[in-house]
N, C-alpha and C positions, 0 to 999 in steps of 0.2 A: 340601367343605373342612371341615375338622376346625374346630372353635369352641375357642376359646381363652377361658381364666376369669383374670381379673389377682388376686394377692392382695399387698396392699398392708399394712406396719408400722410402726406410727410412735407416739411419747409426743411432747405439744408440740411439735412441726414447724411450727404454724401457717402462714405462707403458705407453706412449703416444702411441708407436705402440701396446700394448697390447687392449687398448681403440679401438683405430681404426679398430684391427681387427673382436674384438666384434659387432662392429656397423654393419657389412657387413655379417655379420653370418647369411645364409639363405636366403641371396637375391640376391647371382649369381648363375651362373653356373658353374665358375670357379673364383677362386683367385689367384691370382700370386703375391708373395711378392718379390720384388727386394732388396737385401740389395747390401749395397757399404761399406763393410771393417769393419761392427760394432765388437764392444770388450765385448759388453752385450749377455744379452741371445734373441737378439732379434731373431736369425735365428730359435733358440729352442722355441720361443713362437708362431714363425710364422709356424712350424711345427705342433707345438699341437694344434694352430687351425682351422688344414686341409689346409694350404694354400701352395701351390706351392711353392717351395723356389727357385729362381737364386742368384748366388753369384758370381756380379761382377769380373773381376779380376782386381784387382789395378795394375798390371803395366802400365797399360793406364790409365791416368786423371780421374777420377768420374766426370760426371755431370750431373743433375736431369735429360739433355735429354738422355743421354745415357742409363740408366737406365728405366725411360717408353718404349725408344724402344725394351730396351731386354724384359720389363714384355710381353708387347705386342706381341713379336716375340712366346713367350714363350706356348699363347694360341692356344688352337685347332679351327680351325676356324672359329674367333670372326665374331658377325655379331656390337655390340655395348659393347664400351668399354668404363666402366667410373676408369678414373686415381683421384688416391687421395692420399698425400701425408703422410708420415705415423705417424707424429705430427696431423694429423685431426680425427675427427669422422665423421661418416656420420649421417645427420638429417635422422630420418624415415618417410617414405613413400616419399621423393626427389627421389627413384630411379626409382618408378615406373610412378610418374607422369612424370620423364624426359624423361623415355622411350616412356609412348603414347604420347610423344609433339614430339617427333624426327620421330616417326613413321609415324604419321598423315600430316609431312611437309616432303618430298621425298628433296626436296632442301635446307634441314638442315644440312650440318656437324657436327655441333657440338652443343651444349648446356651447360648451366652453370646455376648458381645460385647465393643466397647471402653466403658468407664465412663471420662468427664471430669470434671474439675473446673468449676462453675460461673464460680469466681471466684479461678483459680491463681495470681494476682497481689496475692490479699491478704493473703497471707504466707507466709510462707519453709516454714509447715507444712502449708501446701493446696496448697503448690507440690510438696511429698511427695508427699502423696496422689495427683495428676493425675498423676506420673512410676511412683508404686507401680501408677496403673490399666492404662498402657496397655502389654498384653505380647504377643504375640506369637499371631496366628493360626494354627488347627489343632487336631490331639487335645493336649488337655490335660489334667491327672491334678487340678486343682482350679479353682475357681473363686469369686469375692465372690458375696454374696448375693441381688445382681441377676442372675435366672437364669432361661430358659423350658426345664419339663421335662416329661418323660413320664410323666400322670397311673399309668400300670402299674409305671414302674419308681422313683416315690415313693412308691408303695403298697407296692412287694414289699422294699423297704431299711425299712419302718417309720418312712419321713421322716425329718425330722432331731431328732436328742439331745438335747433339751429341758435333760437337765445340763450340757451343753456353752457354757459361756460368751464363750467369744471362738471365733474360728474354726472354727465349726461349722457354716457351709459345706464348710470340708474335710475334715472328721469327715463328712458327708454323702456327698459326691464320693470320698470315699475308700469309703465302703461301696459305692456305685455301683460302682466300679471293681470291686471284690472281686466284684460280683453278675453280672458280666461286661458290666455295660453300658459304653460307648465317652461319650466327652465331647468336645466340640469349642467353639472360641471361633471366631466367624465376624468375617470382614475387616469390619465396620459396625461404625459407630455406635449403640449401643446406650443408655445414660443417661445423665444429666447431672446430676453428685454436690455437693450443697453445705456441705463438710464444716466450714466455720465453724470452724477452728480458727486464733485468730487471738493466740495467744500460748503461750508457754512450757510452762505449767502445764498446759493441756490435752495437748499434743505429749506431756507427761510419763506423764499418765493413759494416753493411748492406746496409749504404748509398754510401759506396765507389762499393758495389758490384752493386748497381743502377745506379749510372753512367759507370760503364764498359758494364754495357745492354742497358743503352743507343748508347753508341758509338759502340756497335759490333753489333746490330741490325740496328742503321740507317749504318753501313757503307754497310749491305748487302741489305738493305732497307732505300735509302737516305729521302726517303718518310715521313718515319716512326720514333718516336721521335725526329720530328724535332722542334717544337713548346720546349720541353724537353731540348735538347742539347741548342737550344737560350739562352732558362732563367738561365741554368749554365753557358754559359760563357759570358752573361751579368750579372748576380748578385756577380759571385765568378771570373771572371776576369777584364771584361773590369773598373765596379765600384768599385775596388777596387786598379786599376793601378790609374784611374782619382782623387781617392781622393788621392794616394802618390804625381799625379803629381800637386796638387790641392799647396802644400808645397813649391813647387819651381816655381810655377806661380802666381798666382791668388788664393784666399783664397775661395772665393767663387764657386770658383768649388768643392773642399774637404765639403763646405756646402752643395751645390745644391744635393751630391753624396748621404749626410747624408737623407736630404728628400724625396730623391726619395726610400733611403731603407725603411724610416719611412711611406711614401703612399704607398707601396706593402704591407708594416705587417699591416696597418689597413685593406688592401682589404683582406688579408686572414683570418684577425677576422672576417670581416664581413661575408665571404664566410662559414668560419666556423660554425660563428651563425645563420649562413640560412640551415646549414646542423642537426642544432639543438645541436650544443654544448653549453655546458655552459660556462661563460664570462673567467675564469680563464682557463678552459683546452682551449679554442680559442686561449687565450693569451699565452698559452707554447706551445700549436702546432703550432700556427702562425709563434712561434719563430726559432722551429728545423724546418719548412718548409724553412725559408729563412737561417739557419746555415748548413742543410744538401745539400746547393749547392757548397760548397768547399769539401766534399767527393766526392760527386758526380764528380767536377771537376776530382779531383786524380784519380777516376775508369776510367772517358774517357781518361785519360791522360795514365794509365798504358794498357787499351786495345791497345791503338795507338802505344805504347813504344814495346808490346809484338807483334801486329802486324809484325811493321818496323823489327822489330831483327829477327822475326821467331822462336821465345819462344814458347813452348807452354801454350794455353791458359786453366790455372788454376782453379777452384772454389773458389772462395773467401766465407770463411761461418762464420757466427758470431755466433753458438752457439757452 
């Protein structure tokens, strides 16, 4: 049986990285905790429970890719590695059936599962998250950061884009794809996410750091969130210049603007109520679905601005 190495990421998690490391007790053969800058005890908790410590150095930018690829660097000659973030648990026995599913398919890279929410009930924005995780088993073209792969074919892509600041797990999975390797999310239970987001202002951040991965991932992959980058600057720009210019034209265009946003929020109740939500959470998710494409504008808009200028490209983090 092929030996599996965990490499685990985390700033200030505290008991969440305490839980996380718990969950993997006993079922690698190495653990690698990567911290970036934390002010808790988490270096000290990732010590006592046997796990490899790296410590970033902050004079370079942190960002979650930079980090998997030092845990990674970090092991002695991985043959399969599962990355897990250190807000997660891991479900038991997901490791081992992920293993013989990766084994048994030679043209696998990588594999995933379903990611839940700890605590989907403690806000209308973790109630997101838990509905954003669970999508549909089979070959898949991307995958979150929770992922067991094939030490060969994260070696032969160069890991993952260390400049790539939000969504570079699918800057990653995308070069996979390209390198011809195949991706699958398997019918299980895989982690248990506690994304603590329990007001407004965070939902805000995260949505602006979603649109910055949309636009620094399609600009190195034009391919790739493009259906994504459309509906934000169709919903959060173009429908919202025609209804200003609706005021000094014609009235019925600032109408026509109004119904077209009013027949997208009913197709997302309905999409939502097929995905089994209840009628009220449909009706405020529907709602941040179509309010969180103006963050998301500002995240494409600030990748593009830091582009052009040659800033470098930051982590944007909402907790």
């Amino acid at each position: 049986m092929t030996p599996v190495d965990v490499v685990l990421i985390g700033r200030n998690e505290g008991a969440r990285l305490v839980a996380a490391l718990a969950s993997v007790q006993g079922q690698a053969r190495e653990i690698v905790y990567v911290d970036s800058g934390s002010t808790d005890d988490s270096l000290a908790e990732a010590r006592a429970a046997g796990a490899k410590v790296v410590e970033l150095d902050m004079s370079t930018p942190f960002t979650a890719a930079r980090a998997r690829n030092a845990g990674f660097d970090a092991l002695t000659a991985p043959r399969i590695v599962m990355f897990i973030d250190g807000d997660c648990t891991l479900h038991p026995g997901f490791l081992d059936a992920a293993r013989t599913h990766l084994e048994a398919y030679p043209q696998l890279g990588l594999v995933t599962g379903w990611r839940s929410e700890i605590h989907p009930d403690a806000s209308i924005y973790n109630a997101i998250c838990d509905w954003e995780w669970h999508r549909p088993a089979g070959p898949i073209q991307a995958c979150g950061g929770d992922m067991m792969v094939r030490a060969e074919a994260w070696a032969g892509v160069g890991g993952m884009n260390p400049s790539v600041i939000a969504a570079e797990d699918d800057e990653f999975c995308t070069r996979l794809r390209k390198a011809g390797w195949q991706l699958e999310r398997l019918p299980l239970e895989m982690t248990r996410h506690d994304a603590a987001m329990l007001n407004f202002g965070q939902w805000w951040r995260r949505a602006v750091r979603t649109g910055h991965g949309f636009a620094q991932v399609g600009h190195l992959h034009p391919e790739y969130f493009r259906t994504e980058r459309r509906r934000v600057l169709t919903f959060a720009l173009v429908l919202p210049l025609l209804f200003l210019a609706g005021f000094f034209t014609t009235s019925w265009i600032s109408a026509l603007v109004l119904l077209l946003y009013g027949y997208s929020h009913v197709r997302s109740i309905r999409g939502l109520r097929a995905d089994g939500l209840p009628p009220g959470q449909a009706h405020r998710l529907a709602l941040l679905l179509t309010l969180s494409k103006f963050p998301n504008l500002i995240g494409m808009a600030r990748f593009h601005a830091r582009r052009l200028s040659g800033v470098e490209m930051r982590i944007i983090e909402y907790k």
